[in-house]
VOBA-1610 file (N, C-alpha, C; in pm, whole numbers, padded with zeros to 5 digits, always signed):
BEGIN
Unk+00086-00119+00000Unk+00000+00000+00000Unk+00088+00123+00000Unk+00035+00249-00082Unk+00110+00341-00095Unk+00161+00431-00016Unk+00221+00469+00081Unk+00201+00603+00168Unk+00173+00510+00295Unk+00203+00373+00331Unk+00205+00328+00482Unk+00271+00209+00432Unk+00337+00137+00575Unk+00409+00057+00604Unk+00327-00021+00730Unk+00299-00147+00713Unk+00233-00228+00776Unk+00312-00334+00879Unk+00272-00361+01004Unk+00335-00463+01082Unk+00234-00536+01122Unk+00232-00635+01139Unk+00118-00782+01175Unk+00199-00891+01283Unk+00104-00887+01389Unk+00152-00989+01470Unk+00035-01099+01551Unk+00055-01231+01508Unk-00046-01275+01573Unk-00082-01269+01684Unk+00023-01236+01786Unk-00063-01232+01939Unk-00110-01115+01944Unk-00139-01029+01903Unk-00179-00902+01891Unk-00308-00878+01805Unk-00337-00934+01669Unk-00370-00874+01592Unk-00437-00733+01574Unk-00284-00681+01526Unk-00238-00536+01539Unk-00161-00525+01443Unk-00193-00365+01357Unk-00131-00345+01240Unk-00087-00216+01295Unk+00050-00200+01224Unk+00105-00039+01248Unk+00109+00032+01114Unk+00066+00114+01106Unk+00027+00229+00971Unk+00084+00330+01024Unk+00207+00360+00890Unk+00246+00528+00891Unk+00142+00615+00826Unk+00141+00714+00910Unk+00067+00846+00867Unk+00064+00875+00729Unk-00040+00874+00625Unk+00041+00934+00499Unk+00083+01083+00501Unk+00007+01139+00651Unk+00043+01320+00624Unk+00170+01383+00689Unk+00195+01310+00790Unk+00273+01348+00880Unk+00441+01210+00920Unk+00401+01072+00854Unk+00480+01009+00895Unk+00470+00957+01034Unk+00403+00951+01130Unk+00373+00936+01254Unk+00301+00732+01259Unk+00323+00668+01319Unk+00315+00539+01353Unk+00194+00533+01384Unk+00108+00434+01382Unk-00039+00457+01438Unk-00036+00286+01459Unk-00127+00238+01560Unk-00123+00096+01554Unk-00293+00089+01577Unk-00367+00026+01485Unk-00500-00024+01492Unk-00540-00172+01503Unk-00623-00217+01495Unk-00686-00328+01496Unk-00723-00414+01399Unk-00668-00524+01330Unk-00680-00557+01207Unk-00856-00533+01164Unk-00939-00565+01213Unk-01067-00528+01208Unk-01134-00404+01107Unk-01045-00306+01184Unk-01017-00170+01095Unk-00991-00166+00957Unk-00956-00257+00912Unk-00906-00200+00759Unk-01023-00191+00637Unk-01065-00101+00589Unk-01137-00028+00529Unk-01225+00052+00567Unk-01149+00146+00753Unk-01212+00198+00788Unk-01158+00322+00814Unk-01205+00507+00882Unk-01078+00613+00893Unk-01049+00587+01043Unk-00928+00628+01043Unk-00891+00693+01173Unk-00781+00784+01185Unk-00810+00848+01280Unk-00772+01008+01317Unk-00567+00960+01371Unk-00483+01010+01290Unk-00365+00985+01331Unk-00342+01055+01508Unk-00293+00978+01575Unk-00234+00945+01689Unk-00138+01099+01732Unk-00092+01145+01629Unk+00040+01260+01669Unk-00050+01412+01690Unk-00040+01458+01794Unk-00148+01516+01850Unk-00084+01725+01716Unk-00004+01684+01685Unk+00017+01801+01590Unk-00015+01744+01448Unk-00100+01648+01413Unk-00122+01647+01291Unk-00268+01629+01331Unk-00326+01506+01347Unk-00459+01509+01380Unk-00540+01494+01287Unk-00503+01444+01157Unk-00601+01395+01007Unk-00638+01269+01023Unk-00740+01299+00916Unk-00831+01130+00928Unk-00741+01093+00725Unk-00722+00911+00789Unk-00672+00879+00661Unk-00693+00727+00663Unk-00774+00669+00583Unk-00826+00537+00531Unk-00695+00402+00604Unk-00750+00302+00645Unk-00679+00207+00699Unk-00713+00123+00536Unk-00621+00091+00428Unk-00632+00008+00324Unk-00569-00133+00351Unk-00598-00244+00293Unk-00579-00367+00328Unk-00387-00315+00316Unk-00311-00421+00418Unk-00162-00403+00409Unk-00094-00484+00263Unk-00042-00387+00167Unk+00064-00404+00060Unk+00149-00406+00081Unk+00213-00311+00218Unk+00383-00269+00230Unk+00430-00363+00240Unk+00590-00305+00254Unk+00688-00421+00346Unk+00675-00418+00482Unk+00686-00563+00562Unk+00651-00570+00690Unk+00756-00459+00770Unk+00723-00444+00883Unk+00840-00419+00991Unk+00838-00504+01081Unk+00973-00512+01082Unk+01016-00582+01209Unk+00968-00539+01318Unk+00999-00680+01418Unk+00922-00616+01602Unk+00952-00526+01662Unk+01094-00544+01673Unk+01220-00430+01709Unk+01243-00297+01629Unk+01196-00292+01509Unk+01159-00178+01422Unk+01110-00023+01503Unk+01178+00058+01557Unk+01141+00210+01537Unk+00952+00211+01592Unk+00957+00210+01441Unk+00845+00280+01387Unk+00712+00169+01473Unk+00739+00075+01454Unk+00636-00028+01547Unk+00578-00036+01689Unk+00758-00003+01696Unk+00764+00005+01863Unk+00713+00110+01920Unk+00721+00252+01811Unk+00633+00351+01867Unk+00502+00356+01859Unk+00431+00292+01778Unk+00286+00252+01716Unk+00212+00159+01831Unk+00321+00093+01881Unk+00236-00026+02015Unk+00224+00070+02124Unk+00353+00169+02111Unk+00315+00222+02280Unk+00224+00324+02222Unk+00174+00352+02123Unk+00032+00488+02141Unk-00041+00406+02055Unk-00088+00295+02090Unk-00179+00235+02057Unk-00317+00241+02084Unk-00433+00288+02066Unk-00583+00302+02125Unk-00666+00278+02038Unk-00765+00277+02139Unk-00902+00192+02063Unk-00947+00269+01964Unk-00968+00195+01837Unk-00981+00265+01724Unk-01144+00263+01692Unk-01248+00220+01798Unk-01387+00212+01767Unk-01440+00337+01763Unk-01380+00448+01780Unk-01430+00606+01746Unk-01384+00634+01582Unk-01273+00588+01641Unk-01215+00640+01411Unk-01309+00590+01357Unk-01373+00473+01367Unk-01457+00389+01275Unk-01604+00434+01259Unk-01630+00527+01333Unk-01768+00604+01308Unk-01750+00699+01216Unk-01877+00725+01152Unk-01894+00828+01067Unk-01875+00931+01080Unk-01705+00991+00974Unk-01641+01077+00976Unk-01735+01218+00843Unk-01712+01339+00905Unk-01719+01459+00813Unk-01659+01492+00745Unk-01624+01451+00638Unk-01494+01501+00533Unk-01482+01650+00466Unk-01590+01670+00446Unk-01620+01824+00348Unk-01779+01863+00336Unk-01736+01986+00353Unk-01910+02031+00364Unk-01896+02220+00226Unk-01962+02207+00175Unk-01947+02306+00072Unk-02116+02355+00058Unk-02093+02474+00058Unk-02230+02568-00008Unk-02202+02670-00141Unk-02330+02661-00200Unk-02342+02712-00317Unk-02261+02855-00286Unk-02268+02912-00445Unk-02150+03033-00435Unk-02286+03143-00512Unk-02284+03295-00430Unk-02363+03391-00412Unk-02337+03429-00585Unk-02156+03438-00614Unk-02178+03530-00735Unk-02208+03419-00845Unk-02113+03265-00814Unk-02192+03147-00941Unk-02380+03174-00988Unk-02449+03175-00899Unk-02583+03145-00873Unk-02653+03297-00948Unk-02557+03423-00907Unk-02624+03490-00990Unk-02547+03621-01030Unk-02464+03594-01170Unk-02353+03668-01168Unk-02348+03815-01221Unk-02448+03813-01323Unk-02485+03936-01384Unk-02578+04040-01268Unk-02678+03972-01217Unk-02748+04012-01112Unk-02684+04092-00973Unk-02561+03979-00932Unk-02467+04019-00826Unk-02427+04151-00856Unk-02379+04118-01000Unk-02251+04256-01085Unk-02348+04385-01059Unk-02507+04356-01102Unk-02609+04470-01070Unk-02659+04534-00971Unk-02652+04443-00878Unk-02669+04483-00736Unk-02532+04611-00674Unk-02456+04548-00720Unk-02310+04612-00672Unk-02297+04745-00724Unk-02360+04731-00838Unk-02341+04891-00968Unk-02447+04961-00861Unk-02543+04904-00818Unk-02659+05011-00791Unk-02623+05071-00660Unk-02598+04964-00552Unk-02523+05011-00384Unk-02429+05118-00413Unk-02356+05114-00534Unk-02212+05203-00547Unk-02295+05320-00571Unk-02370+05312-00674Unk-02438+05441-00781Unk-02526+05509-00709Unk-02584+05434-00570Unk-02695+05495-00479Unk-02611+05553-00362Unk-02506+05516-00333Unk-02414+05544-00229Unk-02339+05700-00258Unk-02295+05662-00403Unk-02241+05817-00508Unk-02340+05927-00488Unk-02456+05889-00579Unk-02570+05980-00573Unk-02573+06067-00489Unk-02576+05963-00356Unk-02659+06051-00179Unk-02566+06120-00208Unk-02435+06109-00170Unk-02326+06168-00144Unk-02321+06343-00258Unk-02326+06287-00346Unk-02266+06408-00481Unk-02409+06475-00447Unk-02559+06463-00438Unk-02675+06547-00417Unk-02724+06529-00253Unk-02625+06555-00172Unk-02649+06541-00022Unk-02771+06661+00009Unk-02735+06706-00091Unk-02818+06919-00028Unk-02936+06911-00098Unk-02943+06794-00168Unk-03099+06783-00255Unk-03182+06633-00158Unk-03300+06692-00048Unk-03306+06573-00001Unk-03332+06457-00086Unk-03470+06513-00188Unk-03512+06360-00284Unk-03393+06295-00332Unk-03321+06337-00436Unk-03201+06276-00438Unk-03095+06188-00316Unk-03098+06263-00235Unk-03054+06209-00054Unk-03090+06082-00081Unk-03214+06095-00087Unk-03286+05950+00007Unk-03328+05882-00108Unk-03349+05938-00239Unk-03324+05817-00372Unk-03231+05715-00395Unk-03102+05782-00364Unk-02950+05727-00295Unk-02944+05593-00255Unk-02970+05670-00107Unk-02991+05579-00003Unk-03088+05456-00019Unk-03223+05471-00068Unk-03295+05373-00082Unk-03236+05269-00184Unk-03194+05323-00290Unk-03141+05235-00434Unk-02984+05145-00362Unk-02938+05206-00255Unk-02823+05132-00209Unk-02857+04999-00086Unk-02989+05076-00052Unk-03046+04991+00061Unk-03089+04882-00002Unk-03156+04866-00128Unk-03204+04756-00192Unk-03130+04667-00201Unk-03002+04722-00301Unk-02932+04695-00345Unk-02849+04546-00228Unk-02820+04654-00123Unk-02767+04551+00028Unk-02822+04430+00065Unk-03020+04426+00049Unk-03127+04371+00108Unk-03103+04231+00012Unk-03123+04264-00105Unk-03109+04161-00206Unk-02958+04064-00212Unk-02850+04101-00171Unk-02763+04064-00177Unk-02767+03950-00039Unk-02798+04066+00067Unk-02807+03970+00198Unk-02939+03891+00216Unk-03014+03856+00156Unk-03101+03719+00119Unk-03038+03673+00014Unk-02952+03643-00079Unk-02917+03602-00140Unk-02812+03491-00054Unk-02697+03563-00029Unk-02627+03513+00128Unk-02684+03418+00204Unk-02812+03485+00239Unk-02894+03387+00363Unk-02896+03269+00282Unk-02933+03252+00157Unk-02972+03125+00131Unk-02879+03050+00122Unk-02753+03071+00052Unk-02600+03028+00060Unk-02627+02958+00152Unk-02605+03057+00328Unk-02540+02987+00391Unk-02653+02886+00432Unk-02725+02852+00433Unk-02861+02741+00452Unk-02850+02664+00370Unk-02812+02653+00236Unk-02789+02554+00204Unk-02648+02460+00172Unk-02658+02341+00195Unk-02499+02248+00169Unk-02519+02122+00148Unk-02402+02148+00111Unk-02370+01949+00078Unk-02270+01962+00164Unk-02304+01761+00257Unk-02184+01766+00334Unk-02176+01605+00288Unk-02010+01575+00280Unk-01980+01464+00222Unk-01902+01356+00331Unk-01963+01237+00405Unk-01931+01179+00533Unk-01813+01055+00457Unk-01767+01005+00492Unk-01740+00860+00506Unk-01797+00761+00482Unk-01941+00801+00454Unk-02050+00722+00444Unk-02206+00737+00392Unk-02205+00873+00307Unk-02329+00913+00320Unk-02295+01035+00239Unk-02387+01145+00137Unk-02382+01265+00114Unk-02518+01308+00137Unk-02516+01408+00205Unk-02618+01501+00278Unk-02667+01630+00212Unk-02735+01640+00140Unk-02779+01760+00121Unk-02865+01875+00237Unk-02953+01989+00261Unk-02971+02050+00347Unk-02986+02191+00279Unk-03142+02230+00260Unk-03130+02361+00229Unk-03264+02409+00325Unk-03292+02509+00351Unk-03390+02602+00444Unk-03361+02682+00525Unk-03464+02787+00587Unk-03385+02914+00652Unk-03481+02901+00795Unk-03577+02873+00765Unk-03697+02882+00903Unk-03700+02738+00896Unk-03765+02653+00810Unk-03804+02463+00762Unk-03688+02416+00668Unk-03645+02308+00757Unk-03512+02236+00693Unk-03588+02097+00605Unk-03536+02125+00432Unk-03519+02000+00411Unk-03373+01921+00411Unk-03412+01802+00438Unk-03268+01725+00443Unk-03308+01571+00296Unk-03191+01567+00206Unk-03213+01452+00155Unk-03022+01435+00110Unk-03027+01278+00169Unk-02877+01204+00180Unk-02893+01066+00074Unk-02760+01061+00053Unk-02782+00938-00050Unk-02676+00838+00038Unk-02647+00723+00033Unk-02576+00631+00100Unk-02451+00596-00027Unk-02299+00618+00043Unk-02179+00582-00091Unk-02209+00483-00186Unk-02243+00387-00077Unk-02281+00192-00133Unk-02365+00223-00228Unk-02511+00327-00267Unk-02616+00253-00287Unk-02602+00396-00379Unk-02526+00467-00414Unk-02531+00535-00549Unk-02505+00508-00674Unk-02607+00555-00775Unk-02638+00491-00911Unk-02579+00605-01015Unk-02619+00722-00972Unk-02564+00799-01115Unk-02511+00940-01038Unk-02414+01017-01078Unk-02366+01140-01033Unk-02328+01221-01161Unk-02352+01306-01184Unk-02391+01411-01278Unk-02279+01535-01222Unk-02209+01609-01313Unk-02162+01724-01261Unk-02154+01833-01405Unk-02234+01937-01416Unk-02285+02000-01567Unk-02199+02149-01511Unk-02087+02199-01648Unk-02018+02311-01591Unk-01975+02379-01717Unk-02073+02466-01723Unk-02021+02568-01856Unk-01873+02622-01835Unk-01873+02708-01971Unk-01714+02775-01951Unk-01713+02873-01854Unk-01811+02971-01796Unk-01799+03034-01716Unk-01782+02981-01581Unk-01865+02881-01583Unk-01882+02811-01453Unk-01748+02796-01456Unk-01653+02709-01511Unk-01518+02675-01460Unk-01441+02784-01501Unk-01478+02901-01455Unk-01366+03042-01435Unk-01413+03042-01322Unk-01535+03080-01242Unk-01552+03106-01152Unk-01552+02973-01022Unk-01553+02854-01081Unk-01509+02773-01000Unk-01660+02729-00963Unk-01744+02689-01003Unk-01888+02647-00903Unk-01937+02512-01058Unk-02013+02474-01027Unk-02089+02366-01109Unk-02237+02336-01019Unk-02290+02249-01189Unk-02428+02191-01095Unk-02381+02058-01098Unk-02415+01972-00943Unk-02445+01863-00957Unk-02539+01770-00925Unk-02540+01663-00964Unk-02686+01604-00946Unk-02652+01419-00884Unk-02718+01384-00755Unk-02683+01230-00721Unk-02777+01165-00719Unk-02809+01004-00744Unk-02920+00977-00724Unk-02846+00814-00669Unk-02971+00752-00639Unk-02907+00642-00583Unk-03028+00527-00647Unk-02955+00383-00623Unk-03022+00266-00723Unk-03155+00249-00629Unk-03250+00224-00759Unk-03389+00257-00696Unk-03458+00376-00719Unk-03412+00458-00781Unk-03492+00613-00814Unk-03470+00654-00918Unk-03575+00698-00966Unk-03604+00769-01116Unk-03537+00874-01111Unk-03552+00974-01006Unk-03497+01149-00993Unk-03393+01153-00929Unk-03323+01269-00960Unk-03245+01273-00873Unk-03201+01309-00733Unk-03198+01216-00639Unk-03225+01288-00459Unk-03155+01431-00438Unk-02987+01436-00477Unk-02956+01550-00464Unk-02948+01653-00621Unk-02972+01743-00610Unk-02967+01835-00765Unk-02945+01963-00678Unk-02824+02028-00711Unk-02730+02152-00626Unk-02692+02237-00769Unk-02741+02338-00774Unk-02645+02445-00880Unk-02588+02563-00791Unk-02490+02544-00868Unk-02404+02685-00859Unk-02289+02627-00700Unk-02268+02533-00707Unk-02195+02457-00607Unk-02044+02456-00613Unk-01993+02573-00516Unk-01860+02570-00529Unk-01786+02374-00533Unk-01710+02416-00581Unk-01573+02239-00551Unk-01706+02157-00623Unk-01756+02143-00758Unk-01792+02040-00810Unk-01748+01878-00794Unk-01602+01912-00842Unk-01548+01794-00868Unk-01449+01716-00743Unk-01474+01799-00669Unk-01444+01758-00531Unk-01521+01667-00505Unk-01666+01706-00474Unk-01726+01675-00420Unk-01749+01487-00423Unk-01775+01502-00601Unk-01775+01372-00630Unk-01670+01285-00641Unk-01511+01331-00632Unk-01413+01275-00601Unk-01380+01186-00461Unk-01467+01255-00338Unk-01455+01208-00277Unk-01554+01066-00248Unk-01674+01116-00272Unk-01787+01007-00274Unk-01746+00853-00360Unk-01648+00919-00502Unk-01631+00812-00542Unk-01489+00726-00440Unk-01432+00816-00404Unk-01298+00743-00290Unk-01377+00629-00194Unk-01495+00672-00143Unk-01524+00602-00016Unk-01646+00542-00033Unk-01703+00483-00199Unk-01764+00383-00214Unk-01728+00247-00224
//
């Protein structure tokens, strides 16, 4: 296996895995393997897949082993369902010309007040055209941050609402089709739509536009099916 070095001992059955981030010894439970756990070295602290052992063994007397047995712990927490990435749609992807308009008008209503301060209508024409301008932007925002995809170890979660939450998740195992649609603009500005569905359904459970890290997203889902 790439990026760890494995030790196996029958009175133990106990494997020692180097860190792939940090190099740090970790010793788990053969049980574990195809499961995460959180490296042991309290300055690194990443979660990284236990894969069946490829390496070369180490010896008993080996370093790296010997440090792996003495910080050895129960690995039945790593093995629960980890949070890998959580991403929300992007304000200017979702609406870019609109955004660009909003911004012209806050500036142009902000100018206005200012350059016809001594003319009230003008004043407060200003002001109102900048106030809009703000209002629309920050519900725009609101919805951002209400809605996400969060991508587990085990599961992708969708989640959008501001007062009433819907929630719809698909399971890694039991996904059928993943979709990711990204014009040329879209990949300047970095966002895509994507769409998941899982075996057994006509539609698709999750359908997200304007979703920063497209291809993230489904990079990972496909890692940990």
């Amino acid at each position: 296996m790439t990026d760890s070095e494995t030790h196996t001992s029958d009175a133990t059955r106990t494997l020692a895995y180097e860190c792939p981030h940090c190099g740090a010894a970790n010793t788990v439970d053969a049980a574990a393997i195809g499961e995460l756990v959180t490296c042991v070295n309290d300055n690194c602290g990443q979660v990284f897949k236990i894969d069946a052992p490829a390496g070369h063994l180490l010896r008993d007397d080996d370093p790296k082993a010997v440090e792996a047995r003495a910080h050895h712990r129960d690995t039945s927490v790593s093995q629960a369902e980890q949070e890998l990435f959580t991403v929300h749609p992007a304000i200017f992807g979702n609406h870019p010309f609109s955004f660009l308009g909003c911004l012209l008008v806050i500036i142009g209503g902000i100018v206005g007040a200012v350059m016809f301060r001594e003319e009230l209508i003008q004043l407060y024409s200003g002001l109102i055209l900048a106030l809009a301008g703000g209002l629309i932007l920050s519900y725009w925002w609101l919805q951002t941050r209400f809605r996400s995809v969060t991508v587990t170890s085990k599961r992708t979660i969708y989640t959008q609402g501001i007062f009433s939450k819907q929630t719809s998740e698909v399971q890694h195992d039991d996904v059928r089709n993943m979709q990711v649609d990204q014009s040329f603009f879209d990949r300047l500005v970095g966002v895509g739509h994507i769409a998941i569905s899982s075996s057994g359904q006509d539609d698709m459970e999750i359908d997200v536009r304007g979703l920063k890290s497209p291809q993230r997203v489904i990079d990972i889902i496909r890692e940990y099916q």
